[in-house]
N, C-alpha and C positions, 0 to 999 in steps of 0.2 A: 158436336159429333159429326157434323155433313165432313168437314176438312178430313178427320181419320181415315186410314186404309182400311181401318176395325169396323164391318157392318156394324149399325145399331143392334143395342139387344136392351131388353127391359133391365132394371135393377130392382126388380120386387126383394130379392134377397141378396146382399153383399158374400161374395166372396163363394169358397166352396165351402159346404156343409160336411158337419164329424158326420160320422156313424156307419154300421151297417150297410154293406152293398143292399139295395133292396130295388125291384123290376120298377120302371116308370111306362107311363102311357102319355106318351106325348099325342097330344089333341092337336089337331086341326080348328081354327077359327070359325073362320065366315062357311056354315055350310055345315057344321059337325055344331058347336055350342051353341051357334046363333043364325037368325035367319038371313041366307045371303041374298039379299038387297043391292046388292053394288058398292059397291067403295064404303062400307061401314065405318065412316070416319068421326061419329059423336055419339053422344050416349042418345040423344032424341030417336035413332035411328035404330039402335041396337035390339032384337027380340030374340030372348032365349028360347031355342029347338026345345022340342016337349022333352020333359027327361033327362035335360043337361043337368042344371042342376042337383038332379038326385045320383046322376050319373059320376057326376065329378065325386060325391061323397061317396059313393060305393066303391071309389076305387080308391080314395083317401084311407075307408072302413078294411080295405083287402090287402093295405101294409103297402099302395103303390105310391110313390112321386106321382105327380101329375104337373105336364108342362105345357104351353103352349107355345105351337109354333106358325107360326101365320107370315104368308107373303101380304104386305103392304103398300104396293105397288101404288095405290094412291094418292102417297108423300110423294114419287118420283114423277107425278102428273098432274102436280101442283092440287090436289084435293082436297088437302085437310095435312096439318105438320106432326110429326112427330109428339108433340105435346095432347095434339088429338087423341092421338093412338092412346098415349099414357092416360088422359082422361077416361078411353072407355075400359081401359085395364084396369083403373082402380072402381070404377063402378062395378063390373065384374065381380072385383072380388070383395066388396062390399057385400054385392048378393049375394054372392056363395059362402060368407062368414055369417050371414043371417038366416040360412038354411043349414048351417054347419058343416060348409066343405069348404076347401081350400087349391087354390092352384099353388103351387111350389114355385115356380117361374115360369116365366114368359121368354121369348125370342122372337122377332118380329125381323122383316127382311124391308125398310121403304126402299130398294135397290130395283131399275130395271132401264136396262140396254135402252131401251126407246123413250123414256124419261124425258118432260120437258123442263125440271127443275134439273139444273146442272152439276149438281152438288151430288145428286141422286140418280143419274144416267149413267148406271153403267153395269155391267155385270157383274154377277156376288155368284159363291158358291154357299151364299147364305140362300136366296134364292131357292122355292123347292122347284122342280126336283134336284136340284143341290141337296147333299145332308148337311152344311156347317152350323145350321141352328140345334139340326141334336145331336150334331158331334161336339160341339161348345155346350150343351148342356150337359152332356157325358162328362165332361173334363171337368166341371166344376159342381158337380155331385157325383157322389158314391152309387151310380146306375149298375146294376146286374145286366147288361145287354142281354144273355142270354134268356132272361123271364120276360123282357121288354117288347114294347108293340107300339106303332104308331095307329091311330084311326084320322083317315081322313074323306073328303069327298071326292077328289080327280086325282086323276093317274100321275098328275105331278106329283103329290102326296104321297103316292103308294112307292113310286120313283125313287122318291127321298128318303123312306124308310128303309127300301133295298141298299140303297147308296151306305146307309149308315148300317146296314148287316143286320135288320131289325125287320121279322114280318109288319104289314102295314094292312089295312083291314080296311077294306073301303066300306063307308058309312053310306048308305042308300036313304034316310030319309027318317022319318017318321020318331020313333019313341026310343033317345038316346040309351036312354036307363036301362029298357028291356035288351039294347043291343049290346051293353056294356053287360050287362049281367048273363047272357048269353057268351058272350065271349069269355069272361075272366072263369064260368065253369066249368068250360072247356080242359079236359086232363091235360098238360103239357106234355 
C-alpha cells in the first residue's frame, strides 16, 4: 500500500454494500471510542471511553452504519505500521461483537506532510480536516448524507465533517453512550 497514490483504508468489508440508503455516524478514534493516549498503535495500549461500546450498539439498534475514521499519523512517524493499526481494529471489533455492536468500516489516514517514514510523508486529502475518508466511505455504501453526522473531539474533526456537507458534533468527554443517545433523539 505505501507505493499507491490511494490513501490506506481498512478492508473490514470488501466492496460496496446492497441495500437501503440509511444515515451513518462516522466516529472519530483516539478521543471519542477510546482513551487518547498518544500514538495508540497496539491493542496493550488501547482503553475504551465509558459508553463506547454501548454507544456503538445504539446506533447499530437506530438503523445507522457506523464508520470509523481516524488520522494515523503514527505510521508516517515511524510508530507503530499499518498492520498495528489493523491489529487494534480487529481487537475493536472483537469487543464490540461480544457486547453485540458492530463497526461497518473503518478508514484510517498513516499520511502526514512532516512524516519521517517516506512512503507516508506527504499530504492526503484523507487527512482530517480533509473529508476523503467519508467521502470514500459515502461512495462505497448506501449513506443518506442528509440524516448523517460525524462526532469527534478537535476541530479537525468537526472541519472534516463540514468538508464532507455532514454536521459534526464534537464529543467533550465523559459517557459516550449518554452523548450518542442524547444526540440521535434530537428531532431532525
Amino acid at each position: 500500500m505505501p507505493s499507491s497514490k490511494r490513501p490506506a483504508r481498512s478492508r473490514t468489508r470488501a466492496g460496496a454494500a446492497a441495500g437501503a440508503r440509511r444515515p451513518a455516524a462516522f466516529l472519530d478514534r483516539d478521543g471519542v471510542l477510546n482513551h487518547d493516549e498518544g500514538y495508540v498503535g497496539e491493542v496493550a495500549r488501547f482503553r475504551w471511553i465509558e459508553g463506547a461500546r454501548e454507544a456503538v450498539r445504539l446506533l447499530n439498534d437506530a438503523g445507522f452504519f457506523v464508520f470509523v475514521v481516524t488520522n494515523q499519523s503514527g505510521i508516517a512517524r515511524g510508530l507503530y505500521r499499518e498492520e498495528d493499526v489493523a491489529a487494534v481494529h480487529a481487537h475493536m471489533m472483537a469487543e464490540l461483537a461480544a457486547a453485540g455492536a458492530r463497526i461497518d468500516d473503518f478508514r484510517y489516514c498513516p499520511y502526514h506532510p512532516e512524516g519521517t517514514v517516506a512512503a507516508y510523508c506527504r499530504v492526503s486529502d484523507w487527512r482530517k480536516p480533509g473529508p476523503g475518508m467519508i467521502l470514500d466511505l459515502m461512495r462505497h455504501w448506501p449513506v443518506d448524507r442528509d440524516r448523517s453526522f460525524l462526532i469527534g473531539d478537535k476541530d479537525t474533526d468537526i472541519g472534516a465533517a463540514e468538508a464532507a456537507g455532514i454536521p459534526g458534533h464534537l464529543f467533550p468527554g465523559g459517557d459516550l453512550a449518554a452523548f450518542i443517545t442524547r444526540l440521535i433523539a434530537r428531532p431532525s
